[in-house]
N, CA, C and O of each residue as an XYZ file, in Angstrom:
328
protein
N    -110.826     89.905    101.511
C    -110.059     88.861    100.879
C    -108.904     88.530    101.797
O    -108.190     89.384    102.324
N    -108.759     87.042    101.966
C    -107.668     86.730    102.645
C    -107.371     85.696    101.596
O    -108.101     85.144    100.774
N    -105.710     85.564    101.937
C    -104.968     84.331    101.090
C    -104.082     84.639    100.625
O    -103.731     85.729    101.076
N    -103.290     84.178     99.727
C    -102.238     84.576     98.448
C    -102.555     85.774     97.435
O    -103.489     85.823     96.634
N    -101.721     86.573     97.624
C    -101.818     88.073     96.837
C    -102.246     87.463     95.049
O    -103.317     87.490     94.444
N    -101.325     87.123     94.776
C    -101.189     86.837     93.010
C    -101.694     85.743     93.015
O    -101.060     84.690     92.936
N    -103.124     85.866     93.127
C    -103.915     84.324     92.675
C    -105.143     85.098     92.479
O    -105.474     86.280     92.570
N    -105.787     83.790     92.123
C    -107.159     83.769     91.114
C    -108.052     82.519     92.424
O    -108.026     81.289     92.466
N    -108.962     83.841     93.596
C    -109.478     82.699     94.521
C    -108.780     81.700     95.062
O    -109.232     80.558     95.142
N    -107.442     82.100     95.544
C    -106.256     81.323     96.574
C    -105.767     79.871     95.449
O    -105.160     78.849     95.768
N    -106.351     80.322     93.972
C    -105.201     78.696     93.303
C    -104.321     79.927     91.936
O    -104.600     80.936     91.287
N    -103.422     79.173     92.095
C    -102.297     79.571     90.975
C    -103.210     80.280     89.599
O    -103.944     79.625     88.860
N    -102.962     81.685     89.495
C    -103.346     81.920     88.283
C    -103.366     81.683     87.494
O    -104.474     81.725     86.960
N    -102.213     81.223     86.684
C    -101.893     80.600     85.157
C    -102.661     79.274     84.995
O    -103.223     79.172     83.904
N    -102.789     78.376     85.727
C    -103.868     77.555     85.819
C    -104.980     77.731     85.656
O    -105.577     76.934     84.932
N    -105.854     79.082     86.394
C    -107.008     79.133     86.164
C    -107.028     80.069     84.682
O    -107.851     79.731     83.831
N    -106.460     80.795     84.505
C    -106.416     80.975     82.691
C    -106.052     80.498     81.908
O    -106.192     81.075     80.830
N    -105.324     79.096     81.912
C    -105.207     78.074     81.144
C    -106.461     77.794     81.108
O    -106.950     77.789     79.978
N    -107.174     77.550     82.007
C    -108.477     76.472     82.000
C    -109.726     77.810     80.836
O    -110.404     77.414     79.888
N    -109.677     79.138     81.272
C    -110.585     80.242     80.896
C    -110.553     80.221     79.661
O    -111.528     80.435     78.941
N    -108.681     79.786     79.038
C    -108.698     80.266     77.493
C    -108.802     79.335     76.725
O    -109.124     79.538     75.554
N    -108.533     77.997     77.239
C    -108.634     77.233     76.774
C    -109.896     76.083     76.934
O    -109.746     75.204     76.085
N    -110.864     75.901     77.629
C    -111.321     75.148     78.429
C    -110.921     73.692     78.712
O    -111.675     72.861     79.218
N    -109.574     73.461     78.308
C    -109.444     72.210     78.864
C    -109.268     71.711     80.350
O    -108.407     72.181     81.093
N    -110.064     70.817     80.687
C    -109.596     70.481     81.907
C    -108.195     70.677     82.375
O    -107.169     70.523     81.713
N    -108.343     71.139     83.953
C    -106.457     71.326     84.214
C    -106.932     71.120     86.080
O    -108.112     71.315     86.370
N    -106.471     70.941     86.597
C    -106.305     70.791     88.376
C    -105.712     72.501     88.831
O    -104.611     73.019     88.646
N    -107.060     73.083     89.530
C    -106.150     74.375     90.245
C    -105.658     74.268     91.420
O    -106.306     74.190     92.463
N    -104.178     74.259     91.271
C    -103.074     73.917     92.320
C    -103.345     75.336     93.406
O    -103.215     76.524     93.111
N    -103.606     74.953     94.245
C    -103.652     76.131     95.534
C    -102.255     76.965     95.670
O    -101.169     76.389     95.726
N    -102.397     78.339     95.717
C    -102.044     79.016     94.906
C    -100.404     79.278     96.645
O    -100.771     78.764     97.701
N     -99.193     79.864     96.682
C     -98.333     79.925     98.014
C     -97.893     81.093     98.088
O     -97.629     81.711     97.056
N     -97.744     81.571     99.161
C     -96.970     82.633     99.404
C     -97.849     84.069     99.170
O     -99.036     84.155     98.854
N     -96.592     85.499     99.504
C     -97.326     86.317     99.699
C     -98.571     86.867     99.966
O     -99.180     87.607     99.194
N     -99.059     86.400    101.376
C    -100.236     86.166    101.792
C    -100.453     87.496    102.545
O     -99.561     88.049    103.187
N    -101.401     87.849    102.446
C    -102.457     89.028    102.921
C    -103.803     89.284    103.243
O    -104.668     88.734    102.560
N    -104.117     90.013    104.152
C    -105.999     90.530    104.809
C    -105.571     91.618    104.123
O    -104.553     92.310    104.164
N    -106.991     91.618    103.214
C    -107.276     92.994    102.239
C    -109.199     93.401    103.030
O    -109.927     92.626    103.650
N    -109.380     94.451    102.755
C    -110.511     95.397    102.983
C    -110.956     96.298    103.539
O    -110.140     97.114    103.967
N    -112.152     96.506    103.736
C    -112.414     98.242    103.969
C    -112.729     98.172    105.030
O    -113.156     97.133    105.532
N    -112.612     99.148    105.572
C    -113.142     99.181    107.429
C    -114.029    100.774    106.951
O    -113.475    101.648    106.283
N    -115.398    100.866    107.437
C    -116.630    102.019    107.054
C    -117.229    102.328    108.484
O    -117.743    101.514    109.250
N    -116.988    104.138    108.738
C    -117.434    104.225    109.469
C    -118.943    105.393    108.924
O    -118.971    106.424    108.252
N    -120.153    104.481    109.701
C    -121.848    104.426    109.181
C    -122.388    105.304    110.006
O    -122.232    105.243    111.226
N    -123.028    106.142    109.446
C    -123.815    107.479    110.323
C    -124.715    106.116    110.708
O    -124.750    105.093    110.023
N    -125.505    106.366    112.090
C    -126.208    105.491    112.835
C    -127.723    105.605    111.427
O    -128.162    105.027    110.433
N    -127.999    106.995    112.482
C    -129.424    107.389    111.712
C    -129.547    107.326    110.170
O    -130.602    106.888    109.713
N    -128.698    107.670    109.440
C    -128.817    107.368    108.354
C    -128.467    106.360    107.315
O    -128.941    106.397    106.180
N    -127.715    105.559    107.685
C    -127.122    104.353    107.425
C    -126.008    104.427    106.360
O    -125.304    103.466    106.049
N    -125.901    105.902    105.732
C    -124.837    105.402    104.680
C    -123.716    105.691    105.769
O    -123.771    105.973    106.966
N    -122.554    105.485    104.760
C    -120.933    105.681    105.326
C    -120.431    107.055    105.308
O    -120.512    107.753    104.297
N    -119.769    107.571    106.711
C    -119.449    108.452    106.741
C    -117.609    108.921    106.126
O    -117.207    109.970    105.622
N    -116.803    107.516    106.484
C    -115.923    107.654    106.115
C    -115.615    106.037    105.655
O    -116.189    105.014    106.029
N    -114.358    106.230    104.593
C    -114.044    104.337    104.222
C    -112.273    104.637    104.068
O    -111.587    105.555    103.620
N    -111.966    103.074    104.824
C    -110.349    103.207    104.807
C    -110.459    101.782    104.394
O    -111.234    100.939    104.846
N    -109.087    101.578    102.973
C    -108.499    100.076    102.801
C    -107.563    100.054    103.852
O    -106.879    100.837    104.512
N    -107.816     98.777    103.743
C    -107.217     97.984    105.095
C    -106.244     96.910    104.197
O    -106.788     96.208    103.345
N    -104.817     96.821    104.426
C    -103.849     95.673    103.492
C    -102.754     95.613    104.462
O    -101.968     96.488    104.824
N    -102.905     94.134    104.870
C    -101.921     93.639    105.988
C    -100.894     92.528    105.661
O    -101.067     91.548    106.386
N    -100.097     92.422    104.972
C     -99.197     91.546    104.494
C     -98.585     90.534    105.923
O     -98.209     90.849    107.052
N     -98.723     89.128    105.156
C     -98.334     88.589    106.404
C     -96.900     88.103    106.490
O     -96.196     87.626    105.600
N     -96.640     88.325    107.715
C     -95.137     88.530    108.081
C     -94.116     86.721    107.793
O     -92.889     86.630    107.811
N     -94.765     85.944    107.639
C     -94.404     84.586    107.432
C     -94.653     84.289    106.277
O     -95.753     84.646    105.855
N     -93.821     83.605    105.439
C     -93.916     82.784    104.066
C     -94.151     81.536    103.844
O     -94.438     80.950    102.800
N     -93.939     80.992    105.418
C     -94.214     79.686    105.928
C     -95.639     78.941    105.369
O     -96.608     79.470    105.914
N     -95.898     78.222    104.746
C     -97.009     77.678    104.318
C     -97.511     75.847    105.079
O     -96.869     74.870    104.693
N     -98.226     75.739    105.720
C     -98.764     74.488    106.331
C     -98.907     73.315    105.088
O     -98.754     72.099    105.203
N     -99.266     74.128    103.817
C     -99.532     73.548    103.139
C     -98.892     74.070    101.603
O     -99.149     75.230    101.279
N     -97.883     73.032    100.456
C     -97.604     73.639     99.657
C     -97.820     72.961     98.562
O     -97.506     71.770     98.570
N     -98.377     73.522     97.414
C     -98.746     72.856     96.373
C     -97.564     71.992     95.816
O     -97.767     70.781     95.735
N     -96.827     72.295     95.577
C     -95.556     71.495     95.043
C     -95.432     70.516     95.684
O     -95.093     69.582     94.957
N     -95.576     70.137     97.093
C     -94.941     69.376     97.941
C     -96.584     68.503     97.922
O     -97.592     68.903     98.504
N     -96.438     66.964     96.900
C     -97.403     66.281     96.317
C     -96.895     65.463     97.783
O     -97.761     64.589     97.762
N     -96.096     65.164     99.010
C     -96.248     64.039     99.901
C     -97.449     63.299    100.800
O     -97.759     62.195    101.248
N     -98.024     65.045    100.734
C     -99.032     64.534    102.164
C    -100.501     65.073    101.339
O    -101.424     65.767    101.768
N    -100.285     64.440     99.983
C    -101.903     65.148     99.013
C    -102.697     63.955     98.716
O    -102.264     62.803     98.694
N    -103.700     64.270     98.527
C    -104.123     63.187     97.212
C    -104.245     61.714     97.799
O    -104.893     60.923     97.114
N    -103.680     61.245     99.021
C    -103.564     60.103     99.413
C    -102.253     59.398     99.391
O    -102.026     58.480    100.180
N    -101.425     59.780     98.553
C    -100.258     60.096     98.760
C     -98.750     59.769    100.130
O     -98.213     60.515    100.949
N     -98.560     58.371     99.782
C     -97.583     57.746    100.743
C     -96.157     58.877    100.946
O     -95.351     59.236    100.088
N     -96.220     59.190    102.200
C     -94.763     59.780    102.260
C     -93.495     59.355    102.393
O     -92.569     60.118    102.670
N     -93.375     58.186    102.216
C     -92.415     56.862    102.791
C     -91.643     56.800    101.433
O     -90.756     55.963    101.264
């Protein structure tokens, strides 16, 4: 998993359980910040194929900086920035 820690598939959680509990239509706003590489790194006996050893792997990324931010509706949707 890469992306935003506290999300539901990189969009804002509360959105996507608005939509779960309720089913009303709602827009899942892509989710910002606290971004991280999560997973396992397995090391595999050759001959036998299972795993000999397994380590999580969680790399928090050092920037909060986002290219892209949901809030910031200027450059979305089609959206004149002028």
């Amino acid at each position: 998993m890469c992306g935003p820690y506290d999300s539901v598939l990189g969009r804002r959680k509360e959105k996507v359980l608005k939509f779960m509990t309720t089913s009303m239509p709602t827009q899942f706003d892509v989710a910002t910040g606290d971004v991280r590489l999560c997973g396992a790194l397995a090391e595999i006996d050759e001959k036998t194929g299972k795993a000999i050893s397994m380590e999580r792997v969680e790399i928090q990324g050092e920037s909060s900086d986002q290219a892209y931010d949901a809030d910031d509706k200027s450059n979305w949707q089609g959206a004149s920035g002028d």
